[in-house]
N, C-alpha and C positions, 0 to 999 in steps of 0.2 A: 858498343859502337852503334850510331843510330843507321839505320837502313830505312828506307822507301821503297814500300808495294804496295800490290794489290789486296784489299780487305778480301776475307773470308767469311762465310756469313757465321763463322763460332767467335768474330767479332763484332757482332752487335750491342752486345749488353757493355762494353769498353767503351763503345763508341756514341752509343747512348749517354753514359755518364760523363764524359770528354765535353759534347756537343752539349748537353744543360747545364753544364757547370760554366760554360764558357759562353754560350747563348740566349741561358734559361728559354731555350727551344719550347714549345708543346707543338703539342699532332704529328710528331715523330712515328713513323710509321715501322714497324721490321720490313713490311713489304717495301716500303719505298728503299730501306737500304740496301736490300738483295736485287731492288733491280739498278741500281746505281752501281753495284759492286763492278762490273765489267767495265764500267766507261775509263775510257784513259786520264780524266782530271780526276778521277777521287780516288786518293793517294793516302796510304797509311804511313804513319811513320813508327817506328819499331825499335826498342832497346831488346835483343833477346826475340824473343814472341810476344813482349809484353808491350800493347797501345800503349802511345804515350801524348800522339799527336795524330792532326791530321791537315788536310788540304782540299779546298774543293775549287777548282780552277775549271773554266768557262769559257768557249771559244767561239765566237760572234763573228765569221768571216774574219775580219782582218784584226778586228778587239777581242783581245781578250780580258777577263773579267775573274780578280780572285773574289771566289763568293762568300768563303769561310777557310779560315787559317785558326787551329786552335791547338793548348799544349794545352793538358791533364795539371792541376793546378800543385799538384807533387813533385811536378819535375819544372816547373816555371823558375826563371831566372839563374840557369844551367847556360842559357846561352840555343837553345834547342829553337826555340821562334826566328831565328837568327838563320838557324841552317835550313828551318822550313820556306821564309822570306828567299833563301840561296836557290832551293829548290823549283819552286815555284815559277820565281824569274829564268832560271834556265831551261825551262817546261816550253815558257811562253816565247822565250829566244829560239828555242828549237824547232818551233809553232811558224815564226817568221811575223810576230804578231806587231803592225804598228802602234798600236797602244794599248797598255794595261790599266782597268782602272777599279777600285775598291771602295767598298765605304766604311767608315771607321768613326764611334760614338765623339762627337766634340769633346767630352771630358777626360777622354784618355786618352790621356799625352803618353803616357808611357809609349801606348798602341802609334800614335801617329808620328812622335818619334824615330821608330823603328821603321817606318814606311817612308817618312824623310830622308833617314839617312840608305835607304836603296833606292830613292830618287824619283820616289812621288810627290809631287806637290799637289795641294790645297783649288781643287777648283770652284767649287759652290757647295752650299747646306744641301739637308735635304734633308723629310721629317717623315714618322712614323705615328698616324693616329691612328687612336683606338676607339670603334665606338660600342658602347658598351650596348646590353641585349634591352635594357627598356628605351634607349635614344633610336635604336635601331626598329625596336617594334611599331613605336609611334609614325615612325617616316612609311613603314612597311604598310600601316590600315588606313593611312591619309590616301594613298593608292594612289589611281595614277590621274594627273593634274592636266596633262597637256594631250589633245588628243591626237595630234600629228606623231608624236614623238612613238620611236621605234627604238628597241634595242635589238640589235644584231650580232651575232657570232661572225669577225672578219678574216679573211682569207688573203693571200696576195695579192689579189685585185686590189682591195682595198688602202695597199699601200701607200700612192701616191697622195689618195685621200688624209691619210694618218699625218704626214707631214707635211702634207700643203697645210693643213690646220693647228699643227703640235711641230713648226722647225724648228725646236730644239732637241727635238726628241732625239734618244740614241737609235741613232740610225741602223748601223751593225744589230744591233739587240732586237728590233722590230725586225727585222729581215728575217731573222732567224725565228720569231715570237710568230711570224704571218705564216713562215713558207718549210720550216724546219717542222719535221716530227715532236710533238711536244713533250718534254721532260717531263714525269712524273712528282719529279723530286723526293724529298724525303717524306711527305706526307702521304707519297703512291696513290695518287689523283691529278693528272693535268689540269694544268692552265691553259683557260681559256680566254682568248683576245678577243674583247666585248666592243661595241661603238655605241653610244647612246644618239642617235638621228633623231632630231629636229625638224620638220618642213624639210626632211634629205640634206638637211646638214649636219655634218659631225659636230656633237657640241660636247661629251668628253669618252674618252679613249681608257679603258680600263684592263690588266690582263688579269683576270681573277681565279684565284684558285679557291675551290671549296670550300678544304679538308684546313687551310690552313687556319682561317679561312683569310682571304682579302686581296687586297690590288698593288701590284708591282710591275709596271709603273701605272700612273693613276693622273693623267689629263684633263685638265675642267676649263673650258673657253670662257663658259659664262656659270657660274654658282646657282645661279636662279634655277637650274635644272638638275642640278644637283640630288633632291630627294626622290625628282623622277628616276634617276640613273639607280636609286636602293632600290626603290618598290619595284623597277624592272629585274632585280637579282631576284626575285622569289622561286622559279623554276628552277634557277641554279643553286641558288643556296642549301645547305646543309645543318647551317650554327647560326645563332640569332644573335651574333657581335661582328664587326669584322674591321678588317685592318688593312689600313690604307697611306700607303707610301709614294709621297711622290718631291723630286727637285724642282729647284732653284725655286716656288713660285712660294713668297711672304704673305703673298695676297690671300691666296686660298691658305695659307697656316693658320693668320689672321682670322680669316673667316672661321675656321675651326676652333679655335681657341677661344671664339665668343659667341660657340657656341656649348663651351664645356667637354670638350672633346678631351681624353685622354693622350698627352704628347707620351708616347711608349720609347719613340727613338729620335735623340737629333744626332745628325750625322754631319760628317764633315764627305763629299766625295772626291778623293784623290786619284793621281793620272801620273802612270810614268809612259812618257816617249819612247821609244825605239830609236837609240842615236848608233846610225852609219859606223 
C-alpha cells in the first residue's frame, strides 16, 4: 500500500537515485536534502519502507507551484504517478491555493497527458540554455563594457522596480524570491536575486544560484547587455558553465541559438485553476 511522508535522512541514497534517473539532476547535494527533509511540500512516497516516489510542492502566497513529481523507474506505469498527481493537488487544495502551475519537457506526452487529464492546460514554452565553460570564459575576460552598469543583490524594495520592467513576470514567485527567507534547495546553497542596472535602470532580472550553477527565472529587456550581466556573476560564481532559464520570450531563445548555446530543456508551462 503506497503511503506519504516525511523523508528521513537514511533516505538519501533512494532519493538520489529516484531524482537522476528522473531528472538526470547534478549538484545534488546530501546537505541540501537534510535541510529540505522538514519542510511540509517534500513528501516521500512509500511501498513498505521502500522509496518509490516523490513530490516537491511549492507555495508562492496564493500560487502554488509542483517543482518535481517523480516515480523510481521500477515501479512506473503501476498507476502510482497518478496517486502522486492525487496527492499533490490535495496538498494544494488544502493550502487554498488559486493557482497551480508546472513545467513539463514538450516531448513527453506521456507527462503532459497526465497533467491534462488533472486539469492543467498548456500556457506558453519556456527554455533551458546551457552555456558551456569556454562560451562562458570568453564573455567572462572581455570584462565589463559599460561603465554605468551595476549589478546589484535585490531586496523588497526593489519590487516594484522588477515588474514595472519584467509584467509578466510570476508575480507570487518574485514576492517570495525578494522578501521570503531563501530556499537552499537541493544543491544547499541559496539563490540569489540579482538586477543588472544600466544608467539606474533595470535591464535584466536574474535569480542565480551557484552551486547549481544558473538563473531561474532569467529577464533580458535589451540583449546588448547581456555579456555585461556574465562578467558581473564573477563574485558570485563558483563553475565556469551556467544555466539559464527563462519563459514565453522566442526572441532572447533566438538570440541564444545563434549564438550556439546548448537548448538543455524545452518545456511546456502548464496551470491548473482553483474552481469554486
Amino acid at each position: 500500500m503506497l503511503k506519504f511522508r516525511k523523508f528521513s535522512a537514511e533516505n538519501w541514497a533512494d532519493f538520489l537515485e529516484i531524482s537522476k534517473e528522473a531528472f538526470a539532476r547534478e549538484g545534488l547535494q546530501k546537505e541540501g536534502f537534510l535541510q529540505s527533509i522538514d519542510k511540509e511540500g517534500f513528501i516521500g512516497a512509500f511501498i513498505e519502507d521502500k522509496l518509490i516516489g516523490y513530490l516537491r510542492l511549492m507555495i508562492h502566497r496564493e500560487y502554488g507551484h509542483l517543482g518535481q513529481i517523480a516515480v523510481t523507474k521500477l515501479e512506473r506505469g503501476k498507476g502510482y504517478g497518478s496517486k502522486l498527481m492525487e496527492h499533490a493537488i490535495s496538498y494544494f487544495e488544502s493550502n487554498e491555493m488559486d493557482r497551480v502551475g508546472l513545467y513539463v519537457e514538450t516531448k513527453n506526452d506521456i507527462a503532459v497527458k497526465l497533467y491534462e487529464k488533472y486539469g492543467f492546460e498548456k500556457q506558453f514554452e519556456s527554455w533551458n540554455f546551457w552555456i558551456e565553460e569556454n562560451q562562458y570564459v570568453q564573455m567572462e575576460e572581455k570584462g565589463h563594457r559599460f561603465e554605468n552598469a551595476e549589478l546589484k543583490i535585490l531586496t523588497s524594495q526593489d519590487y516594484e522596480t522588477v515588474v514595472n520592467t519584467f509584467p509578466n513576470i510570476n508575480k507570487e514567485e518574485l514576492k517570495s524570491h525578494l522578501t521570503d527567507e531563501q530556499s537552499v534547495g537541493f544543491t544547499g546553497v541559496e539563490s540569489i536575486p540579482l538586477g543588472l542596472f544600466v544608467d539606474n535602470k533595470l535591464q535584466i532580472y536574474g535569480r542565480f544560484n551557484p552551486e547549481f550553477p544558473g538563473c531561474r527565472p532569467f529577464l533580458v529587456l535589451d540583449t546588448k547587455y547581456f555579456e555585461e550581466f556574465i562578467a558581473s556573476l564573477k563574485p558570485f560564481k563558483k563553475k565556469d558553465f551556467i544555466r539559464l532559464t527563462f519563459d514565453k520570450d522566442s526572441y532572447l531563445a533566438k538570440f541564444f541559438q545563434e549564438r550556439d548555446y546548448i537548448l538543455w530543456h524545452h518545456l511546456w508551462f502548464m496551470q491548473r485553476e482553483h474552481k469554486e
